[in-house]
VODREN-132565 format. One line per 10 residues: number of its first residue (from 0); for each residue x, y, z of N, C-alpha, C. Coordinates in steps of 0.1 Angstrom, whole numbers, plus 2048, in hexadecimal, padded with zeros to 3 digits. Example, Ala and Ser with C-alpha at 12.3 -4.5 7.8 and 13.67 -1.06 7.14 Angstrom:
BEGIN
0) 884,7C7,84E,87B,7D3,84E,884,7DF,84E; 880,7EA,847,889,7F5,847,881,800,84F
END
This chain:
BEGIN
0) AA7,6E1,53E,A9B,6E3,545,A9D,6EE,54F; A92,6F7,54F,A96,707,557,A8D,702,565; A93,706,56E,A8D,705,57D,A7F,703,57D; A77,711,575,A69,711,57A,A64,701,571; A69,6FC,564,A60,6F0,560,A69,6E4,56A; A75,6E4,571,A74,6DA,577,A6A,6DA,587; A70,6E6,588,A60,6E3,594,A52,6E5,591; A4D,6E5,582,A42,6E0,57B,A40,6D0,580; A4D,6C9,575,A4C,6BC,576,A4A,6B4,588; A55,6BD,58C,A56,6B6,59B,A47,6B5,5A0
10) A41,6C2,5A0,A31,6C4,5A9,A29,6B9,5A0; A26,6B6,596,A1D,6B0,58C,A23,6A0,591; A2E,69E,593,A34,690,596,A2B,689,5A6; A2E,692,5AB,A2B,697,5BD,A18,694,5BC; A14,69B,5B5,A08,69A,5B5,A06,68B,5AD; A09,68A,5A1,A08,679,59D,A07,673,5A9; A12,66F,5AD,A16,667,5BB,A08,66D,5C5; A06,674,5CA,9FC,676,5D4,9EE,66E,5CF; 9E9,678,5C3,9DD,673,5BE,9DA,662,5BB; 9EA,65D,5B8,9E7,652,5AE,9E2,648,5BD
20) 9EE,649,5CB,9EB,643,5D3,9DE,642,5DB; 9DC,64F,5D6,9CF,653,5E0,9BE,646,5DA; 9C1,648,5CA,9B9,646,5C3,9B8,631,5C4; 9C4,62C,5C7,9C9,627,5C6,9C2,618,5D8; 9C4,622,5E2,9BB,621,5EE,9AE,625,5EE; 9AB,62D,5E7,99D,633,5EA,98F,629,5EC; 996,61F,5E7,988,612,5E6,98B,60B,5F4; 994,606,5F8,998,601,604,991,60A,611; 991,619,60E,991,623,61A,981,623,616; 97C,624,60B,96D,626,60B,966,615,612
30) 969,60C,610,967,602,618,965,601,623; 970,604,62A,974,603,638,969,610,63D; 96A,61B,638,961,626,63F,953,620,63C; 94D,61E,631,942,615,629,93C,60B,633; 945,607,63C,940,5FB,648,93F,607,656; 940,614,653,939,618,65F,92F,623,659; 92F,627,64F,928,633,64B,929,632,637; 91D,630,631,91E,62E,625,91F,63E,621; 91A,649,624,917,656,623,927,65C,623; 92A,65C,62F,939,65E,62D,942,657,627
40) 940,648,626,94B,643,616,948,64F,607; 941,64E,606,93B,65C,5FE,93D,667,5FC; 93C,66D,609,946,67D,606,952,678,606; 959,66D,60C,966,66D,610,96E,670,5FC; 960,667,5F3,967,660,5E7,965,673,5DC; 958,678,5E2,956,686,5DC,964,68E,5E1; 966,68B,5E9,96D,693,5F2,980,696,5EC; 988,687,5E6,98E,688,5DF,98E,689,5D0; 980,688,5CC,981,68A,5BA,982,69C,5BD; 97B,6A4,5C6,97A,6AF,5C5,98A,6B7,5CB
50) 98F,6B1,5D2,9A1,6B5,5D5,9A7,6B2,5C7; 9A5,6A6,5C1,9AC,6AC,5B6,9AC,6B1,5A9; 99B,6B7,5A7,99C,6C2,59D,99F,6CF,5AA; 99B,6CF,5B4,9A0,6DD,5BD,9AE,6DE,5B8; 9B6,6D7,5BA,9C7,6DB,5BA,9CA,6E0,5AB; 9C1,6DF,5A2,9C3,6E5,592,9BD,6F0,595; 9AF,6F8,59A,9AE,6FE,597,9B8,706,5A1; 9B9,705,5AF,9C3,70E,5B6,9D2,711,5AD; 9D3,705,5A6,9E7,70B,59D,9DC,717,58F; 9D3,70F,588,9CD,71B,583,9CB,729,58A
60) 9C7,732,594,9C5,735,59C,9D8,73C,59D; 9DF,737,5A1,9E6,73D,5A7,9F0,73C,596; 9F0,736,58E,9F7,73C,581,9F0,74B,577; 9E5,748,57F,9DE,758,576,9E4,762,57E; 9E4,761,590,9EA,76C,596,9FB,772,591; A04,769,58E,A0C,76B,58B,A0C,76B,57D; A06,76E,573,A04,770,566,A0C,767,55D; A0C,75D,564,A12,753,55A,A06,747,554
END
């Protein structure tokens, strides 16, 4: 395995782990916010579907700069 696909795997691992937890609370945190503001449970839940297509397009984004 050559450095740049293990720090492929690493970052893709890293992000599993983030997203999966995130995705994971997201109903508990939309509740809890949900009991003061229904509008903000809402963006809060737009709010992380849209971070994580952002973080694909930003590595898209920064693999065209470097031409890879």
């Amino acid at each position: 395995m050559t450095p740049e696909n293990r720090n492929s795997a690493i970052a893709a691992a890293v992000l599993l782990a983030v997203f999966g937890l995130g995705a994971f609370y997201l109903p508990t945190v939309m509740l809890a916010v949900g009991n003061f503001s229904t509008a903000v449970a809402g963006v809060i839940a737009v709010l992380f579907v849209a971070a994580f297509f952002m973080v694909f397009w930003l590595r898209g984004r920064s693999q065209r700069k470097r031409g890879g």
